[in-house]
C-alpha positions as CSV (number, residue, x, y, z in Angstrom):
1,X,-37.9,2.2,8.9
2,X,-41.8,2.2,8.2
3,X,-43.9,1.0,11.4
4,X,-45.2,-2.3,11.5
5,X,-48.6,-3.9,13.1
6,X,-49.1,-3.4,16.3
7,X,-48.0,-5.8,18.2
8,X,-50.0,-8.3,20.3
9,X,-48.4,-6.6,23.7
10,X,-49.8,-3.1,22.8
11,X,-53.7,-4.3,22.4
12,X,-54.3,-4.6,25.9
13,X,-53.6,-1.3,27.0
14,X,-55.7,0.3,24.5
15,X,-58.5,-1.5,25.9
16,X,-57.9,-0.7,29.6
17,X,-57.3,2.9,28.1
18,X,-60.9,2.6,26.5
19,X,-62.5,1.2,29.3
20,X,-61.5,4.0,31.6
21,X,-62.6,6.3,29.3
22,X,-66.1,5.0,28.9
23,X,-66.1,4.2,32.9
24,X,-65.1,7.8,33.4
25,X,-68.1,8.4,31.0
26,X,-70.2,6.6,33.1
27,X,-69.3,8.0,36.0
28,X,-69.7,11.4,34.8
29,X,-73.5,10.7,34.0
30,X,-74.0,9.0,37.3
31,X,-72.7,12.2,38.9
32,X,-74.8,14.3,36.9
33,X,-77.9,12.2,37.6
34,X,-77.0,12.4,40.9
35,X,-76.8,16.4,41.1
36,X,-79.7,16.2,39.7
37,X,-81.6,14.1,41.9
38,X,-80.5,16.0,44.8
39,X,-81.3,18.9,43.3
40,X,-85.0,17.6,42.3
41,X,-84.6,16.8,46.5
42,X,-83.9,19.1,47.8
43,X,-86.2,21.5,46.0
44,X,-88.7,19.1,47.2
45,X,-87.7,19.2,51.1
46,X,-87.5,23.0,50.7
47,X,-91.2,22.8,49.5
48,X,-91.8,20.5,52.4
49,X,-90.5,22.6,54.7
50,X,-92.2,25.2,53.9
51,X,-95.4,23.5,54.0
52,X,-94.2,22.5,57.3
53,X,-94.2,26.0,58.2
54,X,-96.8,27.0,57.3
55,X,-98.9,24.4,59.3
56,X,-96.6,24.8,62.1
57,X,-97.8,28.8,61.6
58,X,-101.5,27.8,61.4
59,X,-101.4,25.1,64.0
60,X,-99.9,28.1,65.9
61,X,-102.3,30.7,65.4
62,X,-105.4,28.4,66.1
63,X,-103.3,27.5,69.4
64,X,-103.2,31.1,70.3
65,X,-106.9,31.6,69.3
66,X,-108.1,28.5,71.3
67,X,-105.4,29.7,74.3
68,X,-107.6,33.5,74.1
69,X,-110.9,31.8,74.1
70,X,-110.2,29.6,76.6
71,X,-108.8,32.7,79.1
72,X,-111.8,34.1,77.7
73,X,-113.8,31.5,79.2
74,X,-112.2,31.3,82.3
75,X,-112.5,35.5,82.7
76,X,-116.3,34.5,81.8
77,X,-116.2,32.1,84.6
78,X,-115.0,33.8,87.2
79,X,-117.0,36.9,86.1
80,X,-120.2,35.0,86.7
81,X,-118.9,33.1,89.9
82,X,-118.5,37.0,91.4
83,X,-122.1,37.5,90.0
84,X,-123.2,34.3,91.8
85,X,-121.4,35.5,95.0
86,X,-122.9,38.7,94.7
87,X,-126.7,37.3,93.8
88,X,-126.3,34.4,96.8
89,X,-125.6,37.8,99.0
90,X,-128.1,39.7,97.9
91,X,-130.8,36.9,98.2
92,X,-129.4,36.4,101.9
93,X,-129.8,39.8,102.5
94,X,-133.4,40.0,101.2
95,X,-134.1,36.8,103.2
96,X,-132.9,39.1,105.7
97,X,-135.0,41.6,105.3
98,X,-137.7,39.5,104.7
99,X,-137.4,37.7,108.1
100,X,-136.9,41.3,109.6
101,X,-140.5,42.6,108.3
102,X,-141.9,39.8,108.9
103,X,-141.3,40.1,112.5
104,X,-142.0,43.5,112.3
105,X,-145.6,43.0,111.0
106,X,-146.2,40.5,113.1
107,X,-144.7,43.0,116.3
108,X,-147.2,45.6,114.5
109,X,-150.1,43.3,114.4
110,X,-149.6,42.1,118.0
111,X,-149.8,46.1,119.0
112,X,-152.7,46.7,116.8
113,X,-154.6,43.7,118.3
114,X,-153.1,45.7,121.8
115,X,-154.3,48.8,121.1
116,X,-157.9,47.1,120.0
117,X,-158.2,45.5,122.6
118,X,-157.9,48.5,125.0
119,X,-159.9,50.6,123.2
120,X,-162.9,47.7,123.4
121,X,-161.4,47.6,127.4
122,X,-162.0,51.6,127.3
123,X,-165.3,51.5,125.6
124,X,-168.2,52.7,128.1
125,X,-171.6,51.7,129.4
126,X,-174.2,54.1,129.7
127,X,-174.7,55.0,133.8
128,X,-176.5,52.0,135.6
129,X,-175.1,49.4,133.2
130,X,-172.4,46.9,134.0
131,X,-169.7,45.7,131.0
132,X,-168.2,42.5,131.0
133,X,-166.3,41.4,127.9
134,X,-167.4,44.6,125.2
135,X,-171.3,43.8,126.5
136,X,-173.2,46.2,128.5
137,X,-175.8,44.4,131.0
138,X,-178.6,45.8,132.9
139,X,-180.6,44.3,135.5
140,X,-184.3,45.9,135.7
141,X,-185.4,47.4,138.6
142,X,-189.4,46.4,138.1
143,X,-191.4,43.4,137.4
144,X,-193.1,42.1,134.3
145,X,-193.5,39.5,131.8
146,X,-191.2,38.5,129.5
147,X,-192.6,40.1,126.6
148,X,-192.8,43.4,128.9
149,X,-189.2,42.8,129.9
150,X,-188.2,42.3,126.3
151,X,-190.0,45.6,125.2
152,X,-188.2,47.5,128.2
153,X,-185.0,46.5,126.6
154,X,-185.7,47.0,123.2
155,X,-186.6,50.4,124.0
156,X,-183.3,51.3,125.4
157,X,-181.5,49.9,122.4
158,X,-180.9,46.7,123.7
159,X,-182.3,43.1,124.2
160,X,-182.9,40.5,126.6
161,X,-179.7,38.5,127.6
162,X,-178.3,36.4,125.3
163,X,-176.2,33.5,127.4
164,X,-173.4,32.0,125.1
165,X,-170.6,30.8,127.4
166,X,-170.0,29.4,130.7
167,X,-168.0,33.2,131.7
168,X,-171.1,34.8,131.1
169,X,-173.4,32.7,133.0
170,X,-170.4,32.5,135.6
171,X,-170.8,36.6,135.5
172,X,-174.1,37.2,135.4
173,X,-174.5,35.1,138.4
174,X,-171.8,37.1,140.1
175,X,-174.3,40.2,139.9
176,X,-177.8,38.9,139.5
177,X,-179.8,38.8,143.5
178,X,-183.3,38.5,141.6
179,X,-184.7,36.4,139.7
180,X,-184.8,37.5,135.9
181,X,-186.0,36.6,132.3
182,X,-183.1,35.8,130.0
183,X,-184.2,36.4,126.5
184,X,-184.6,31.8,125.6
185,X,-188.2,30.4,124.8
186,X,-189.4,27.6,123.1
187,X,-193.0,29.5,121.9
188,X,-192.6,28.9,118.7
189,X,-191.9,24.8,119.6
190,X,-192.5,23.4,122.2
191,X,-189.1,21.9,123.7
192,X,-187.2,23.7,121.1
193,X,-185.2,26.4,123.1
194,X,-184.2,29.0,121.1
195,X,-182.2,32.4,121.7
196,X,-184.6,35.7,121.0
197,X,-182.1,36.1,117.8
198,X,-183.2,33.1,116.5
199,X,-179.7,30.8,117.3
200,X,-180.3,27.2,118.8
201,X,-179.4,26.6,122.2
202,X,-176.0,24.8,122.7
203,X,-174.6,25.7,125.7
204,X,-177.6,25.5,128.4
205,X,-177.4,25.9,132.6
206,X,-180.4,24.0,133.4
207,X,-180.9,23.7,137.0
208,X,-181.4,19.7,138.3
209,X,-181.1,18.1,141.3
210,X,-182.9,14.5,142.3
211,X,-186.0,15.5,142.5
212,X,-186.2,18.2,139.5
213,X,-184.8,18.8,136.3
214,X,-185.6,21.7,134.2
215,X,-187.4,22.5,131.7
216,X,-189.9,20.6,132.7
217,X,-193.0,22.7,131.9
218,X,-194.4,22.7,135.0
219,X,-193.9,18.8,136.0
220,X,-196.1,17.9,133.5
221,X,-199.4,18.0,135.7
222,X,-199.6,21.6,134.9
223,X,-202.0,23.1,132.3
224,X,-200.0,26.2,131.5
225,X,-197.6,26.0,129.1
226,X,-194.0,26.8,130.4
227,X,-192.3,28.6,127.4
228,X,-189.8,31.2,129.1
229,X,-186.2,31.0,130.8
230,X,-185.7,32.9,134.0
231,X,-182.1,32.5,136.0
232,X,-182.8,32.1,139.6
233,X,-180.0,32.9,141.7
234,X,-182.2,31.7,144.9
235,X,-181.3,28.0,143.7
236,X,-177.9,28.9,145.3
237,X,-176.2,26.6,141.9
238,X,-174.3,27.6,139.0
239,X,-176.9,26.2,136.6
240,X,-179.6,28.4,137.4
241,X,-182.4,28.2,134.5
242,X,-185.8,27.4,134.8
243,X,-188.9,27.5,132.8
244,X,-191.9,29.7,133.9
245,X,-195.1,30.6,131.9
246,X,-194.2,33.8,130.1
247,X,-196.4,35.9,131.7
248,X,-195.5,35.7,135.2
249,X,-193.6,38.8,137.0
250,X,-190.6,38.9,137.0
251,X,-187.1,41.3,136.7
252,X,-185.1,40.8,133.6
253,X,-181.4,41.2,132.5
254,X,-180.7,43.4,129.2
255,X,-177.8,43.1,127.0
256,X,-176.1,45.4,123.8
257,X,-173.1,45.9,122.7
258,X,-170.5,48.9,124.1
């Protein structure tokens, strides 16, 4: 008995059997795209993550060279703070020495200006003369005029007195009993009183009272001209002076150096 068409029941089955074939198809390609896809992936994440790494790696190393400088910095630091220290002592210690010196010049100086001073103290007068303050001073023993009493001094290397403070007037009238030329005229101008070195008098002991004051070339009724100093100790005052014409008589006080 020969087969016959198929029959209307048998048709659907062939096409779920054809359907499942080409879904299994289907699937089969999705699979295999997918495999590949995952593959393309995860070749790409390896690639990543090797990039990764290799930043990470770099990051790394300039993290360790920035970690060396900076301890290299901070040895630098402290290696110039301990030179800092060390220059802040040393400048203390100059100061020191400095200050030290200092006082040890100025001790120096102070026994220099000592040791000068005694050996102007220890400095002699020739015999008859009197020192006072590195000045030797001798009061004549004879009378003359003032010019004679200026040679006389002159002669012995030396020069009438020359009064320039109040101690030495103060002195000389300590020692002085006669009067004496002092080496001021006004010769050269009248009533310009002058030292014989050719200084202008400052400092001048004048002797005054009510009645008198000197210079007064002669009281002005006199016609000779008063032009030379004497100190008069018989005026019984500090200031002393008084004018006399030049040629009278009198002692004189000489003055030089020690």
């Amino acid at each position: 008995m020969c087969p016959g068409p198929s029959s209307p029941r048998s048709r659907p089955h062939v096409a779920v059997a054809v359907s499942l074939g080409l879904l299994s198809v289907l699937l089969l390609a999705g699979l295999v795209c997918l495999g590949v896809l995952m593959h393309a992936s995860a070749a790409e994440l390896s690639s990543i993550k090797a990039n990764l790494t290799e930043r990470l790696q770099v990051s790394g190393d300039k993290l360790s060279l920035v970690s060396a400088e900076r301890d290299q910095l901070k040895d630098n630091f402290t290696a110039l703070k301990d030179n800092f220290t060390a220059l802040k002592d040393n400048f203390t210690a100059l100061k020191d020495n400095f200050t030290a010196l200092k006082d040890n010049f100025t001790a120096l100086t102070q026994e220099k200006d000592g040791l000068q001073l005694l050996l102007k103290q220890k400095k002699t007068c020739p015999e008859g003369w009197t020192m006072f303050r590195g000045s030797c001073y001798l009061l004549s023993t004879r009378d003359g005029s003032w010019e004679n009493g200026r040679k006389d001094c002159r002669d012995q290397g030396a020069d009438l007195v020359i009064i320039d403070s109040l101690e030495e007037q103060k002195f000389l009238s300590s020692i002085n009993r006669r009067r004496s030329w002092i080496g001021l005229s006004d010769k050269d101008i009248e009533g310009t009183w002058k030292w014989i070195d050719g200084t202008p008098l400052t400092a001048a002991y004048w002797y005054r009272d009510a009645n008198v004051v000197e210079p007064n070339n002669g009281g002005g009724g006199s016609t000779v001209e008063e032009d030379c100093a004497e100190m008069n100790p018989d005026l019984k005052t500090q200031n002393s002076w008084n004018d006399l014409p030049c040629n009278t008589a009198l002692r004189w006080i000489c003055e030089k150096l020690a």
